[in-house]
N, C-alpha and C positions, 0 to 999 in steps of 0.2 A: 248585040245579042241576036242569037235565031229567031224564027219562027217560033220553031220549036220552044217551048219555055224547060230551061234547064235547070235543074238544083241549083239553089244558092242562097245567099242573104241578104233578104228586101229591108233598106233602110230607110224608112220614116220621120223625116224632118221640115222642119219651116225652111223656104227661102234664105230667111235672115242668118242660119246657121250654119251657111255651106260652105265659112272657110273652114270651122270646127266637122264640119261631116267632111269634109278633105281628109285630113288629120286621119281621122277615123277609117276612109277607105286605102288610104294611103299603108297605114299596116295592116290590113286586109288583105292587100294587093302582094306586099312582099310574104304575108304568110300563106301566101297562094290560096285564100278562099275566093270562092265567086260572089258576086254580090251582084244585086238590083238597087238600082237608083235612077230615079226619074228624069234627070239631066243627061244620063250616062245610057239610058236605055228606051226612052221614047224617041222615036225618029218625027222627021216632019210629015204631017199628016195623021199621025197614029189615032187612032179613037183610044185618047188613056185612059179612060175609065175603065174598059174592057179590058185594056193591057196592063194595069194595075192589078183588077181584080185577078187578072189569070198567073200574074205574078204573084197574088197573094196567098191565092188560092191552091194553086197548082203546081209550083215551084218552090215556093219559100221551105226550107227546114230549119229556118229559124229567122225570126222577124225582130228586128231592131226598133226601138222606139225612142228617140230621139225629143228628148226633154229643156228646156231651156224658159227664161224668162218671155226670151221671143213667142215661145209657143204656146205657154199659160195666159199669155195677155192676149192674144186669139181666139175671138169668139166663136170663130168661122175659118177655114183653114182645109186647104185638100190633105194634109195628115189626120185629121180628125178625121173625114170618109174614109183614109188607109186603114185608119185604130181601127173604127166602127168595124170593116170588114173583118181585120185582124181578132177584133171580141168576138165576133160571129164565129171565126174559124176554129179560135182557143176551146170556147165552149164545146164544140164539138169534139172534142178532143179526149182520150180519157185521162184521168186525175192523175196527177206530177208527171206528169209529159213537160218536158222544157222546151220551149217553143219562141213565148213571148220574154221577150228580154228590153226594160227598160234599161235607157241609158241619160246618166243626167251631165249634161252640157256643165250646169253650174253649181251653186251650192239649195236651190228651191226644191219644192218637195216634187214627188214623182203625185200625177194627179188618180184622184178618189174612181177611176171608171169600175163601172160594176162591170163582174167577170163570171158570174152568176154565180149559184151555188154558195153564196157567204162571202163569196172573195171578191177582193178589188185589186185595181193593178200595184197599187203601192205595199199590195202583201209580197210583190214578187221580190225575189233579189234581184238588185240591179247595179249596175256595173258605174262607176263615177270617171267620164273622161274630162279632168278638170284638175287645177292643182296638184300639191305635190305627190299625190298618191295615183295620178294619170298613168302612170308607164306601166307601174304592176299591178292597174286595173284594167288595162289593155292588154296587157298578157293574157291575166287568167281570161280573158274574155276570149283573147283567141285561142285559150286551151281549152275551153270549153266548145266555141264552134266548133273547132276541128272535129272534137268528141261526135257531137252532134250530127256531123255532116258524114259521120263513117270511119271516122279516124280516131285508133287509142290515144292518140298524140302529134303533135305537129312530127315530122322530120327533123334531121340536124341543120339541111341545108335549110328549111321553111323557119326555125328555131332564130339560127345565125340571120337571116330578110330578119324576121321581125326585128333584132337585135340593132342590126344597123339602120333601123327608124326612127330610133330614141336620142334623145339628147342624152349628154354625158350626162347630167345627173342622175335621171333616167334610169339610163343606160348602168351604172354602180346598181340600183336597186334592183331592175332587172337579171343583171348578173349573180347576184347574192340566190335572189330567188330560187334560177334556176340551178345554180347548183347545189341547194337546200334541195333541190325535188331529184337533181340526177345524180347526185355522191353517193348514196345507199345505195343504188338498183342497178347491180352487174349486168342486167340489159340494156343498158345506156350508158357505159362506160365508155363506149366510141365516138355516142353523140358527147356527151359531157368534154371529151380528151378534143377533139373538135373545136367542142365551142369554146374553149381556154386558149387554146393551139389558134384560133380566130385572134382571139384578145392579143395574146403575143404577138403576134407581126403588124398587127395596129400600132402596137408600141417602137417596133422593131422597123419601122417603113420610116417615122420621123428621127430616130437616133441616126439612120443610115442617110437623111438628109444631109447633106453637105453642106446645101445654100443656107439653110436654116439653122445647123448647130456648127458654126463654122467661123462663120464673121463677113465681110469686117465692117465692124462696129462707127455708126456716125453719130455726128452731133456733140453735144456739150458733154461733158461727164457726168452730170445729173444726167442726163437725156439716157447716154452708155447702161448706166446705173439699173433704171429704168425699165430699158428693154432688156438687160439681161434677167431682170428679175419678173419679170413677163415673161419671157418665156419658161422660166422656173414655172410658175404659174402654172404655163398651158402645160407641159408635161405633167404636173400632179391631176390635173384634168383627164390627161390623156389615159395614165396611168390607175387613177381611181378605181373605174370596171375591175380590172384583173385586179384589185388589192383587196376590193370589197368579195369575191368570188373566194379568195384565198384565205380572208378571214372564216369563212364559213368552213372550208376543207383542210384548216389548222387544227381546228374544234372538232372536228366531228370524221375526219377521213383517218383513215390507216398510212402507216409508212410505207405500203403497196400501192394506194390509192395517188400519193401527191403527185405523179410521175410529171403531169404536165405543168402542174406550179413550180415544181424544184425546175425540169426545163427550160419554162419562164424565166425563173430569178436568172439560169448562170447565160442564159441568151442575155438578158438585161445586161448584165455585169460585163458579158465577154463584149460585145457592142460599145460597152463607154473605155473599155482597154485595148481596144485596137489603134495604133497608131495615126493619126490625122493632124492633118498643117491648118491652120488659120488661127483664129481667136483664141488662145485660153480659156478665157472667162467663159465662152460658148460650149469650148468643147469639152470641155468639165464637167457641165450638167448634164451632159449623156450619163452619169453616172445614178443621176437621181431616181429614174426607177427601180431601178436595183436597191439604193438606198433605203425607197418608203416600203417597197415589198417585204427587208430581211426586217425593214422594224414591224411591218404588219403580222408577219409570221411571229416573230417571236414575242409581240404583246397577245396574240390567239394563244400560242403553244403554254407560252409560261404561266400565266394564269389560269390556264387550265389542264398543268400539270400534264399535258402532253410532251415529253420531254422526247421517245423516239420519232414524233412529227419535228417538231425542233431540229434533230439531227438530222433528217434527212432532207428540209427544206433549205436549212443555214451553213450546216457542219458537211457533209458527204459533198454536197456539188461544187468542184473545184473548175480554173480553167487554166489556159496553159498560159505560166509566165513568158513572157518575151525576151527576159533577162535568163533565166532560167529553164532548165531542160524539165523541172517536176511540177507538176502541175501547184498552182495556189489556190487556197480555199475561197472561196468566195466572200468569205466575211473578214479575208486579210484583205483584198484584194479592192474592196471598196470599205467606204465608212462615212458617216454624217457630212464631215468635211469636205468631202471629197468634191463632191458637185461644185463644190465654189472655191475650190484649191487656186482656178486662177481670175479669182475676182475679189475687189477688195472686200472686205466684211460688213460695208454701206448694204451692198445687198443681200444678205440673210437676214440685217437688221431692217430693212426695208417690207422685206415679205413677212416677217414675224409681226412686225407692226400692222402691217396692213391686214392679215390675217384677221389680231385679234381686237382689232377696232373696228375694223369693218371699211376704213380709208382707202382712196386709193393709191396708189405705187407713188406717185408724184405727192400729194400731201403727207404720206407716211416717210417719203425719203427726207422731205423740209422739217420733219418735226425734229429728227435726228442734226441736220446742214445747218438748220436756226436754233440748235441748243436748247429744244423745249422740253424736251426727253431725252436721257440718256442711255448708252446702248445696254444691250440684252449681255448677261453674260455669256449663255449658252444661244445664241439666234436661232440658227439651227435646230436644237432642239426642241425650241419653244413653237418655231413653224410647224416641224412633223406634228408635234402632241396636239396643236391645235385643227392642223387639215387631218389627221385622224380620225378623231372625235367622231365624227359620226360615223364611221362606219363599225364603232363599236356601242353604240348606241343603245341596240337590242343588246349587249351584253352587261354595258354600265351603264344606267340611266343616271348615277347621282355621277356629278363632278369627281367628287372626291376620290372613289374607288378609283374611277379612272386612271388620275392623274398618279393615284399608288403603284396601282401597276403599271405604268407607265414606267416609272421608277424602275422597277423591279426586274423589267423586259430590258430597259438600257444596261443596267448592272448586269445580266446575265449574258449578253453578248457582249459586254465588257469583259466578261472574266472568260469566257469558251474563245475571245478574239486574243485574250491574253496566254490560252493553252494553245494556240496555235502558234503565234509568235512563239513561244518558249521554243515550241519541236522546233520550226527553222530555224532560229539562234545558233539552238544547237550541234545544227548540222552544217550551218554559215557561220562559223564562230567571226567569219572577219566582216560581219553586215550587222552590225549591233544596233540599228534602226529597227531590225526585227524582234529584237527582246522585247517591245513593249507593244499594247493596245492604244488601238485608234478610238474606240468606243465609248467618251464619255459624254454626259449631258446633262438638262436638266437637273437631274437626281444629284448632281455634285453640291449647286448651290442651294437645293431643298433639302438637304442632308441635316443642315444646324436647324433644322425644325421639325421637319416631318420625317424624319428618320434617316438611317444610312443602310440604303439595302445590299450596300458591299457587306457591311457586317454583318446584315440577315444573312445571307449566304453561308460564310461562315460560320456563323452559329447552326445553319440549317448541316452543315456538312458534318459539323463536331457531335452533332445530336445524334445525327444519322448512323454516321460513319458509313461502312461498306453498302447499306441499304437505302440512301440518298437515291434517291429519281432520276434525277442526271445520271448517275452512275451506272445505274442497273439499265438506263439504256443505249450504256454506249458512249457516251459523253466523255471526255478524259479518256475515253479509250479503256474504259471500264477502273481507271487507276485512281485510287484515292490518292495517295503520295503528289499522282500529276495535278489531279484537280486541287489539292491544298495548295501545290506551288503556285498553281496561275490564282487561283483566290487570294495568296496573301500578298504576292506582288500587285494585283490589281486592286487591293485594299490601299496598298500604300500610296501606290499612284492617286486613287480616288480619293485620299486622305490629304495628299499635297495639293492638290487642286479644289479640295473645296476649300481648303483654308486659305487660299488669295482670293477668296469672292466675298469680301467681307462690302 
């Protein structure tokens, strides 16, 4: 740093905390704030005390205070002189000026300092960089320095830095976030369309991996086993961010608004349909993003009766057959199965177990090899609904609703995957593969207990008639007659298939 002492954010911590005040400057740095710290900005020789306080004093527009067990058990401490100046400075200050900002390292309390006037620092808000609510307590943290420092708001490109500082978990929550704050506000429409159009080609850089979704495949068949279903793994990882982002803009965005999610899906989908040599079993799960997306879209839409979001996310975005001169819908084009078409069924039933036990890939695939448990009807399905879960969380809190709608989101891209098949049947009369849907799951063998949401459909269409939701936006192509046909042929399908899961 200059002479000159420049705007910025002096951060306050003990020694003992300075891989966690890393962490801290570290998305500071990608969201391009300036900042003061003691390591980073006294040179040799400096008199710090002066250059503290003129840092404090004279520079700071917002002061970080840096809390932890390390620095409660400190009797004595050069952050205490920082605070001390820091109180001196706040008081000066006039009333709800945000200025001081505690930040707690762990889960101890923020300490009693008197701030005069009635107040002490633990009346302030303060920011928790620590477990799992760290990422979107970092955010709003850098949404509010920006504020502070002169700015309505980070940038797209400052937005996107922070974004790629998080870990994937993170990283889902932070995504959610932000597009909860930029979906409404037609002034951020380019940042928003940005930061999603970001997300996609994160996705889109490993599908296009060759070495990695390719092959070829070593070691024992357990081993094979294993790694193919790790790498399943890491893509539902990879893929998370953009699923969790698109739950929120299912719910809450217009059929104007989805541009860059519907993009996303048919990039996803066209990416795992483009022709490639190596592995099956590798290059099959290119298909997986696509996959968890059109179910994430459609447990958002259907549940909450967004039915023209639904159409435009699952139904309109088509891509070009390779066999074929007309374009295929997206949701013929892929389906549950797809990702593991060339791997044996060990591993859907390996990731569903590990899933929902919490095992890892190698104990979950023996529990299946050594006959301790036997397999999953649906795998498949039972994976999705489980790596879901939370990112519908804020929506379902109980189990059970979930797991209904769940249901209910399968069966209805069941039956609209079944009004698609029908149109090219009947334009292919000689491809009779196409008369039927790829789309069942779970809900087939929950059906002899917790209901059949093929036959709610049905019943929901005979009730309705021409004024049915699907209908009126488009769905069926506005056609009762069409939608009855794909509902009762895919009742029947769903009929024959739950009755072998006995």
């Amino acid at each position: 740093m200059n002479d000159e002492v420049s705007k910025h954010v002096f951060i306050s911590y003990v020694r003992e905390d300075s891989d966690q005040v890393d962490g801290l400057c570290s998305v500071l740095e990608a969201a391009q704030i300036p900042y003061w710290r003691d390591r980073k900005d006294l040179g040799p020789g400096d008199a710090w005390k002066a250059k503290i306080r003129a840092a404090i004093r004279d520079g700071s527009l917002v002061f970080l205070a840096c809390f932890s067990d390390n620095s409660r058990s400190k009797d004595k401490s050069y952050m205490n002189e920082e605070l001390t100046l820091a109180v001196e400075e706040f008081r000066s200050m006039p009333p709800g000026r945000v200025w001081l900002i505690p930040v707690r390292l762990d889960a101890g309390d923020v300490p009693d300092w008197d701030l005069g006037a009635g107040r002490v620092l633990s009346d302030l808000n303060y920011s928790d960089l620590f477990g799992k609510d760290h990422t979107a307590h970092a955010a709003r943290l850098v949404t509010t320095i920006s504020r502070l420092l002169g700015e309505k708001r980070p940038d797209p490109a400052t937005t996107l830095a922070a974004v790629e500082q998080v870990t994937s978990a993170g990283r889902a929550d932070l995504l959610k976030r932000l597009t909860k704050e930029m979906l409404l506000e037609p002034t951020r429409r380019i940042e928003m369309h940005d930061l999603v159009s970001h997300e996609v080609q994160r996705v889109l850089a490993v599908l296009k991996d060759t070495d990695r979704l390719s092959g070829p495949l070593h070691g024992t068949n357990e081993e094979q086993i294993v790694r193919i279903a790790k790498e399943a793994q890491d893509l539902w990882v990879l893929s998370e961010p953009f699923c969790a982002s698109l739950q929120v803009a299912s719910r809450w965005g217009t059929p104007e608004s989805l541009t860059p999610w519907a993009s996303g899906i048919r990039s996803f989908v066209t990416a795992a349909a483009k022709p490639e040599s190596g592995t099956p079993a590798l290059i099959e799960l290119r298909h997986l993003p696509g996959v968890v997306s059109i179910m994430t879209a459609a447990l958002a839409c259907t549940s909450s009766g967004n039915w023209a979001n639904l159409k435009s996310l699952v139904i309109d975005p088509s891509i070009r057959d390779r066999y074929e001169q007309k374009p295929t819908p997206i949701i013929e084009a892929t389906y549950p199965y797809k990702p593991f078409g060339g791997a044996a069924d060990w591993v859907p039933n390996a990731l569903a177990r590990a899933a929902t036990t919490g095992r890892n890939l190698d104990e979950a695939l023996s529990d299946f090899t050594e006959r301790k448990v036997g397999k999953y009807y649906t795998p498949v399905a039972e994976w999705l609904h489980h790596v879901l879960r939370p990112i519908f969380s804020d929506q379902w809190p109980d189990d059970d609703a979930y797991s209904t709608e769940f249901d209910r989101a399968e069966a209805v891209l069941g039956v609209l995957a079944q009004d698609v098949a029908n149109t090219r049947a009947a334009a292919n009369p000689q491809r009779p593969s196409w008369s039927r849907s790829h789309w069942y799951g779970r809900s087939t063998w929950r059906s002899h207990n917790h209901g059949n949401p093929a036959a709610d459909l049905v019943h929901e269409l005979g009730t309705h008639g021409a004024q049915w939701g699907p209908l009126t936006s488009g769905l069926f192509g506005g056609d009762q007659d069409r939608a009855q046909t794909a509902l009762e042929a895919y009742q029947t399908s769903f009929n024959k298939i739950a009755s072998q899961q006995h």
